[in-house]
N, C-alpha and C positions, 0 to 999 in steps of 0.2 A: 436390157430390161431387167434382167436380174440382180444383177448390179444396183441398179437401181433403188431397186426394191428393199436388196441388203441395206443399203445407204439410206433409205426413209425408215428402217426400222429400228436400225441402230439409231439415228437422232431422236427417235419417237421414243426409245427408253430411257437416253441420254436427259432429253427432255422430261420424263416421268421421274425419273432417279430424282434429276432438280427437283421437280416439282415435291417430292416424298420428302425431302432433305430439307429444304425450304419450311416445310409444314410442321416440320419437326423440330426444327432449329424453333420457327416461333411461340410453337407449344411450350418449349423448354423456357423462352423468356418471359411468357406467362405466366409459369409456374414458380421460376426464379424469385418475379416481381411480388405475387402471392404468397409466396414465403419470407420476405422482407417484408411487408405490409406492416403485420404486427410490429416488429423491431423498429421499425422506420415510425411509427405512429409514437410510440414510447418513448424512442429517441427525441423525435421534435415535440411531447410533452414535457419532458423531463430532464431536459438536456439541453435544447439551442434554444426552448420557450424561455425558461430562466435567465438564461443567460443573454438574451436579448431586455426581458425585463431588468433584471441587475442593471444594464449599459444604461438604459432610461434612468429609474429610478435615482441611478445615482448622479445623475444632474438635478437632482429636484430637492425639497423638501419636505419627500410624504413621511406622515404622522399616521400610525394607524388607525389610531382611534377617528383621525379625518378625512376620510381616502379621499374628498372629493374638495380640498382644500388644497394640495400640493401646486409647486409651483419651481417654473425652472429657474437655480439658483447658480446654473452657470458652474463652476469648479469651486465652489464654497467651500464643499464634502470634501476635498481632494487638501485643499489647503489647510481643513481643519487633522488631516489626517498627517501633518508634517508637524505639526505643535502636539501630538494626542502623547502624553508621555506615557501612560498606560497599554496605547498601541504598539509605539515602540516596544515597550515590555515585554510584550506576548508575543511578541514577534522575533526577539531575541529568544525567549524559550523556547517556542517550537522550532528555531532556528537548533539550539543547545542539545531538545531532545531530538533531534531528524542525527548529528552529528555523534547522539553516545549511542544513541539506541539500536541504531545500525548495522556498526562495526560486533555491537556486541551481543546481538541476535543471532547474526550470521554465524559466527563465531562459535557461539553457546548450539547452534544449531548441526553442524558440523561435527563438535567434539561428540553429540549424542548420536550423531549418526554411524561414524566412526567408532562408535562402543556397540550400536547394537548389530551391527553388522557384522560382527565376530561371531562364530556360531558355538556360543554357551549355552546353557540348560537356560530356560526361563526368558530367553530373550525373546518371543512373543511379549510374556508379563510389562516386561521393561520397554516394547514399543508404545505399547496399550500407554502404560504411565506417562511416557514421556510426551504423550499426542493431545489426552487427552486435557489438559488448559488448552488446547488450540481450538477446543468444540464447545466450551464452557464461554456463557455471556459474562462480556465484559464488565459488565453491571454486577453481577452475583461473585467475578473475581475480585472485585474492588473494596465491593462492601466485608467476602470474607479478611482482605488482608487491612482494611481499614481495623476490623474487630482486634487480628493479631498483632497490629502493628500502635496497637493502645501505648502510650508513655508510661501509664500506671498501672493496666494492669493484662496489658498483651501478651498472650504467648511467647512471644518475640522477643521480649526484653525481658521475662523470664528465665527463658533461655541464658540470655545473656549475663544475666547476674549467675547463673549458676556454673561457667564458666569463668566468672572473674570480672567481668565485662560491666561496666554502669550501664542502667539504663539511656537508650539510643530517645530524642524527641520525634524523629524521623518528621512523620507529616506536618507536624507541628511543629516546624523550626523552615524557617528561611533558604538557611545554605546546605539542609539536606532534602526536603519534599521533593523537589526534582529529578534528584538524583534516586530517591527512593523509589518514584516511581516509572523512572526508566528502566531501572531492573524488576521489576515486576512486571510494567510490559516486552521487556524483552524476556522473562521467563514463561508469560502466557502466551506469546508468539511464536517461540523458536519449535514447538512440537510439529508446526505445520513445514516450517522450512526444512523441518530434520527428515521429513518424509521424501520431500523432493530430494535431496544429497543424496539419503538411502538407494534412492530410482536409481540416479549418476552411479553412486558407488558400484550396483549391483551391474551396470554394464561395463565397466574397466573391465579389458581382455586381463586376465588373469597370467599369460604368455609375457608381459610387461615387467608381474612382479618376478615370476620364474626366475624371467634374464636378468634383473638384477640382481636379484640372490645370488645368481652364476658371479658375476660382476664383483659381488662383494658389497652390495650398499646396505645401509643400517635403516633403519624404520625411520628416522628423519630425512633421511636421502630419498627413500622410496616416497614418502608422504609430499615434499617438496620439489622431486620429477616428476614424478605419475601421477600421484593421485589429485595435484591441484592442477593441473596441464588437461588435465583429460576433465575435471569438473568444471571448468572455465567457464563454455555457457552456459552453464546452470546458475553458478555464481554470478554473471551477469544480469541474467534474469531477477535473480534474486533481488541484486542489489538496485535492480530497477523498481521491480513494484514495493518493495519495503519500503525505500525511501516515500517513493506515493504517497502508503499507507501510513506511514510515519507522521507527514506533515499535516495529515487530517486527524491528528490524535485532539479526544474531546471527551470520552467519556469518563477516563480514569483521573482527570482533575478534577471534572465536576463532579464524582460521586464521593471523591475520597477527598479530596481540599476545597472544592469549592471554586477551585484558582490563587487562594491565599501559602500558606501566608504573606500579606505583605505583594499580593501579584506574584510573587513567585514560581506560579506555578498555570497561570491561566494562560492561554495560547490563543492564535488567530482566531479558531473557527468560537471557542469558547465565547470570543469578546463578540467577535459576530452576531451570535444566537442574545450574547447579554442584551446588544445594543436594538436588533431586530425584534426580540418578544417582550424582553421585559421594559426596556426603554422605549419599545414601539417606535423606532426613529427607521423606520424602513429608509430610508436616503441613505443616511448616514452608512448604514451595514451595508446595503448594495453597495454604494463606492467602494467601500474596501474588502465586498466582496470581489469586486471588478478586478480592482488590485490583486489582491491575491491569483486571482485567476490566471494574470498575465504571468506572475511569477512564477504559476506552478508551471507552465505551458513553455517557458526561457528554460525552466531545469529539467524538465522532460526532453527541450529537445539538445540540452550541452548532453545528457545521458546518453540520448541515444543518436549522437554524435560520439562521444566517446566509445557506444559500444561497437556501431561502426566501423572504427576505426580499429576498436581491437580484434577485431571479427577480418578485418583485411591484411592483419598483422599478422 
């Protein structure tokens, strides 16, 4: 009978434990749920709502000004978009800027992290400067370096005469706007990447450089074993979301070219916004906003395939 007894009340805790455990597990996935609501709400506004309208629209031919006129046209939009030589265009330049602006953000980003990292008098001052294009709107950068990057009577080309130099056409010339303005967005972006490196830099074990000093390596040897080996995935990271942000680049042609001269300078999303607001051709933009999508979505995932793979190397 004792026995017994022990045996119904251990199950009867057994049981109550469950039951406590139970109630708690579902409380948590209530609360879980509750806390994604908002995000999940957002997300299928602004995110898989679009992007199911895009898929529609671009079988059709909506006009804005006619919303209730549109009609399905089948791959019209797709086929007009293999003839579009303007498309082509902008697609080759934001191709052009995603492949310089990249290598030379990073780059540009690193060497300043690598400088303020040294512990000199004023290198507070010198992160402050180096960050702050990264908090400044891309709007108010464009317009100031539109002002300096005047032909006639720019700061810029100022300068330049007074070292020897003829005046530069920069924005206003064909075979250089593009170029002008990938160095300028890579000068107002690399403050933000230079902070992250900083991060990486600041946790290299210091025991690393020691042994090689012992060893006898030179500061390209150390830079070239240690310090890129140990920044790896950061530089991975990096080189994932830049590129992203790279390809959705729109504001610094429109503010400062236009997209001219000559197309030289106007990109996907630019042509997009031309064809959707001011052409009111909703069809026509959704298709190759479609498009685009797919493409971003192939090189996200070769990326992160690649990094993957270096991640297992």
């Amino acid at each position: 009978m004792k026995q017994f007894i022990k045996r119904f009340v251990k199950v009867r805790n057994t049981t109550e434990h469950f039951r406590q455990s139970e109630h708690h597990r579902k409380r948590d996935i209530v609360s879980a749920y509750g806390f994604l609501t908002p995000a999940l709400i957002l997300a299928i506004l602004f995110i898989v709502l679009p992007i199911i309208l895009a898929f529609t629209y671009g079988f059709t031919d909506y006009y804005l000004l006619k919303p209730n006129d549109k009609e399905f046209i089948g791959l019209e939009n797709f086929k007009r978009m293999m003839t579009d030589e303007v498309l082509i265009q902008s697609f080759m330049n934001t191709i052009k800027f995603v492949v310089f602006v990249v290598p030379l953000q990073l780059s540009m980003a690193l060497g300043l992290a690598l400088i303020v990292n040294k512990k000199i008098r004023g290198v507070g001052f010198f992160r402050t400067a180096y960050f702050s294009p990264a908090v400044l709107s891309l709007v108010v950068i464009s317009i100031l370096w539109t002002v300096m990057l005047n032909p006639t009577s720019g700061l810029i080309n100022e300068l330049l005469e007074n070292v020897g130099i003829s005046k530069q056409p920069f924005l206003s010339s064909a075979s250089q706007a593009m170029y002008t303005i990938i160095a300028i967005s890579a000068w107002s972006g690399c403050g933000y990447q230079m902070m992250i490196f900083l991060a990486g830099l600041k946790n290299i074990d210091g025991s690393l450089y020691e042994a090689a000093d012992i060893d006898g390596a030179n500061a390209f040897q150390k830079f070239l074993f240690i310090t890129i080996p140990s920044l790896k995935p950061i530089l991975m990271f990096l080189v994932i979301t830049t590129t992203i942000q790279a390809f959705k680049l729109i504001v610094q042609p429109m503010v400062m070219t236009g997209g001219g001269p000559d197309y030289s300078t106007i990109t996907i999303l630019q042509y997009i916004y031309e064809y959707g607001f001011r052409h009111r051709n909703i069809g026509y933009a959704s298709a190759i906003t479609l498009v685009f999508t797919i493409f971003l979505v192939v090189i996200s995932i070769i990326i992160k395939k690649l990094f993957r793979e270096e991640k297992v190397a």
